[in-house]
C-alpha positions in Angstrom: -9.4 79.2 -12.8 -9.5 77.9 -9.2 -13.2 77.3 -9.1 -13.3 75.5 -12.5 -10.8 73.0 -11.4 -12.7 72.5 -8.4 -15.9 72.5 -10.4 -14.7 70.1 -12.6 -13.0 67.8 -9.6 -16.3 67.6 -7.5 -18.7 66.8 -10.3 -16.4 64.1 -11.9 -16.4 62.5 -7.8 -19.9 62.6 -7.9 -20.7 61.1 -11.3 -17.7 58.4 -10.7 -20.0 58.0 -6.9 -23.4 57.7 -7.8 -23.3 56.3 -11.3 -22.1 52.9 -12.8 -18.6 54.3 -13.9 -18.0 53.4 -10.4 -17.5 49.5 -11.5 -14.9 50.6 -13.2 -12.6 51.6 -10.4 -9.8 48.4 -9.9 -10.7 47.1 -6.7 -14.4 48.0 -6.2 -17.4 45.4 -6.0 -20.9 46.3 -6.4 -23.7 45.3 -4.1 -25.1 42.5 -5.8 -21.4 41.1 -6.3 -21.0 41.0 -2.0 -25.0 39.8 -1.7 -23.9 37.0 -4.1 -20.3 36.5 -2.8 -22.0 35.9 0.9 -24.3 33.6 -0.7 -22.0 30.9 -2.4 -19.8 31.3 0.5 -22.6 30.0 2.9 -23.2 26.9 0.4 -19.9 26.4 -0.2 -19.9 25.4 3.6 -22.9 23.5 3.3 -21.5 21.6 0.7 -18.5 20.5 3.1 -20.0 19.6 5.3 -22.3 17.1 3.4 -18.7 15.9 1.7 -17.5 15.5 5.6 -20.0 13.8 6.0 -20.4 11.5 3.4 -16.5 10.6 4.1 -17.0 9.4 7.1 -19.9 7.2 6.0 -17.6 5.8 3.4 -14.6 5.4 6.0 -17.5 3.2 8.9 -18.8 1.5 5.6 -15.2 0.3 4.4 -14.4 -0.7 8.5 -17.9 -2.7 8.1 -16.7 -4.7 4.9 -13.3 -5.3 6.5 -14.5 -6.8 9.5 -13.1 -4.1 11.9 -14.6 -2.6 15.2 -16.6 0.6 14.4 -17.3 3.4 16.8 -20.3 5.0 15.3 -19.8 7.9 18.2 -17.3 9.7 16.3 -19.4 10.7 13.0 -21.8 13.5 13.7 -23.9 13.3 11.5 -27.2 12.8 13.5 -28.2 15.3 16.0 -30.5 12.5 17.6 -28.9 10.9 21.3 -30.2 7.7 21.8 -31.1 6.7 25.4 -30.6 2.8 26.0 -30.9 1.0 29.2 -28.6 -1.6 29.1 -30.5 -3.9 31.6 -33.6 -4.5 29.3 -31.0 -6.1 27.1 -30.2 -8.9 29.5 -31.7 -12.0 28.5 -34.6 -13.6 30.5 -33.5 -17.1 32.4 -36.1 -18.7 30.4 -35.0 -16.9 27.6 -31.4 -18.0 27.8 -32.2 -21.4 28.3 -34.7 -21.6 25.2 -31.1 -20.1 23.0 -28.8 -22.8 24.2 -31.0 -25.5 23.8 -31.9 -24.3 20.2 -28.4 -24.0 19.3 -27.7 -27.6 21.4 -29.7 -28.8 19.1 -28.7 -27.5 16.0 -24.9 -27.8 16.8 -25.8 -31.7 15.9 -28.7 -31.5 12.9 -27.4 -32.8 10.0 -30.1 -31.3 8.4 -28.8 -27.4 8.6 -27.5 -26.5 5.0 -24.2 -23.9 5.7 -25.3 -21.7 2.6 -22.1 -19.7 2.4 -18.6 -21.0 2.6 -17.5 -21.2 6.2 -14.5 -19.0 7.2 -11.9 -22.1 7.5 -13.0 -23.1 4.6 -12.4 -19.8 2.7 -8.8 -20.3 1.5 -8.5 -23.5 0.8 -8.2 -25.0 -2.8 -10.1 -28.4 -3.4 -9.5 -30.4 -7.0 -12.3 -31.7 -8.4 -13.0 -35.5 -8.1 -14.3 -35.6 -11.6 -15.4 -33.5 -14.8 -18.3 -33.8 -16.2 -22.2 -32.9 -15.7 -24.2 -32.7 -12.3 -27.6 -34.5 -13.2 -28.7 -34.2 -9.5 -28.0 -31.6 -7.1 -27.0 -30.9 -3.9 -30.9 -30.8 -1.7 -31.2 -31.5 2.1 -34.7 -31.5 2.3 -34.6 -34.6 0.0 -31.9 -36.0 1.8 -29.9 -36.1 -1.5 -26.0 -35.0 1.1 -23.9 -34.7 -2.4 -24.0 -34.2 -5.8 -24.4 -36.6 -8.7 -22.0 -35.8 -11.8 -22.3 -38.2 -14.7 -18.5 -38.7 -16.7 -17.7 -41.3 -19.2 -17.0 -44.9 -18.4 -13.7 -45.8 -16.7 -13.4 -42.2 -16.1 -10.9 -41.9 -13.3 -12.5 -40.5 -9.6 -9.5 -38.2 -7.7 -9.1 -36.9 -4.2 -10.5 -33.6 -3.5 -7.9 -32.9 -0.6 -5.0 -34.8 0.6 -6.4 -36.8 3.8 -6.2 -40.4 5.4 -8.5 -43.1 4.0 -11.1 -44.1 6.9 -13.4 -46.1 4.7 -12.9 -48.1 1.9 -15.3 -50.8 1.4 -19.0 -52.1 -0.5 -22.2 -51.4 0.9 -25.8 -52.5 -0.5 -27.0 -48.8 -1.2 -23.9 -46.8 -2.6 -21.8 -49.8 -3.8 -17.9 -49.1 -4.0 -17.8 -46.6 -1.8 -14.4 -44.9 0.1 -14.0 -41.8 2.6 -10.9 -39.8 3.0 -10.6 -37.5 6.3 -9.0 -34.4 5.4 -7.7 -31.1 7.8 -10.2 -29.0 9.2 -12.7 -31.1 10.1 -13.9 -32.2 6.6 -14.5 -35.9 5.3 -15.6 -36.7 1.7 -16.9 -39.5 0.4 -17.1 -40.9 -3.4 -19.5 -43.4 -3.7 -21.0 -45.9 -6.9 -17.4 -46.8 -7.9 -16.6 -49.8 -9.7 -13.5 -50.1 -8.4 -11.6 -49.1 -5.1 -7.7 -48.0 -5.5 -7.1 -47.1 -2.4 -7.2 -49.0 1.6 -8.1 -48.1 4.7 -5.1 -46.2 6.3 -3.4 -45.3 3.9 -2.9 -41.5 2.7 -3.3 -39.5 -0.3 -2.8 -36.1 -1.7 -5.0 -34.1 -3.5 -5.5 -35.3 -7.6 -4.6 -39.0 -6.7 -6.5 -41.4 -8.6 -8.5 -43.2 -6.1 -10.9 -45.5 -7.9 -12.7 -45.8 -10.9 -16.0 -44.5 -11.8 -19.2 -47.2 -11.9 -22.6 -48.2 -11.5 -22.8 -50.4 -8.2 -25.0 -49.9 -5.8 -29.0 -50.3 -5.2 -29.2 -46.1 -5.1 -27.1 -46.1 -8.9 -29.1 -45.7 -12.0 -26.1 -45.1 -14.4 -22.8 -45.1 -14.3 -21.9 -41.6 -12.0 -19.7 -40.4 -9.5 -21.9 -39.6 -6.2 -19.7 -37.1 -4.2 -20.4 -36.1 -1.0 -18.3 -33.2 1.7 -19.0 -33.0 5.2 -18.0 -30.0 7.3 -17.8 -30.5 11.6 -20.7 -33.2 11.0 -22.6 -31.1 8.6 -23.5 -32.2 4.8 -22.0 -28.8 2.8 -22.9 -28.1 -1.2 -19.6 -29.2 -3.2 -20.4 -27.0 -5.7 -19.9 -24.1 -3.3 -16.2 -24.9 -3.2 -15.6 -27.1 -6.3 -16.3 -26.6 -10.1 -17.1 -29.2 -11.6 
């Protein structure tokens, strides 16, 4: 009876070892379970490490937009070490002097369009002169400094900024014309009026009703409002800052 038992326990080991009952045991993984289990371990850890890596791409990318210092030497993802000697990035004497007197020169050139708003200009809110519709554009190279915008007759012109009249006064070409100096280096000038409301010396704020819109001038073709903005000496596009 002995022997059976034992007969019966060894042969049910041995069918449970060497046949696919075994799977069934709680607790037990088969071959191709580990082979696979070591497998999307290894590119699970691929796969974060691309994510750590694209995070810190992200992170220099959003210090970028922000304006902030970034120090590229903490992100790893380039094995490559780049050897640069700082003393072939000195500038030549003739080469520094060839830089200043290119930007001598163009510190003063009227003629140099700023194509974006400048950063003191960012946050400030100017008020339209006048509604209506721009029938000439803004265009250095014609040495057109303003825009044209044609409004209905007796169509009241406005200051774009509060600002202290400096000119006020009738010239041949642009007729009626006054200026206003404003804060942060900026002067604008409204030109072809029929009539001037405001003096030299006195001040404004921004929406006051500083003359009338007209047709004087040699330069006028129609009644319009010819506005100009000048930025540190520089002719800027007023429909960068201003809709019209």
């Amino acid at each position: 009876m002995l022997t059976a038992l034992l007969l019966i326990a060894t042969l049910t080991t041995l069918s449970i070892s060497y046949t696919p009952l075994r799977e069934f045991i709680p607790g037990y993984a088969p071959p191709y379970l580990s082979k696979d289990l070591v497998r999307l371990t290894s590119k699970t850890d691929s796969l974060l490490a691309d994510l750590r890596i694209k995070e810190q791409k992200q992170l220099m990318l959003e210090r970028i937009l922000k304006g902030e210092f970034v120090d590229d030497s903490m992100f790893s993802d380039s094995v490559i070490i780049s050897t640069i000697n700082n003393a072939s990035l000195n500038a030549s004497h003739n080469d520094s002097l060839f830089r200043e007197a290119v930007e001598r020169e163009d510190r003063f050139n009227v003629l140099t369009e700023e194509t974006e708003k400048p950063s003191r200009l960012q946050n400030i809110a100017f008020y339209a002169p006048i509604k209506g519709m721009i029938s000439d554009k803004f265009d250095i190279q014609k040495e057109h400094y303003g825009i044209d915008v044609v409004a209905p007759e007796n169509e009241a012109i406005k200051a774009s900024l509060p600002g202290t009249v400096i000119l006020s006064s009738w010239t041949t070409e642009t007729g009626y014309t006054i200026g206003i100096q404003h804060e942060n280096d900026l002067i604008s000038f409204y030109k072809h009026n029929s009539v001037l409301l405001k003096r030299i010396g006195e001040t404004v704020l921004a929406g006051d009703v500083i003359a009338i819109i007209g047709n004087s001038g040699e330069l006028s073709t129609g009644p319009h409002l010819h506005f100009e903005l000048w930025h540190k000496g520089k002719a800027i596009n007023p429909e960068h800052h201003i809709l019209f």
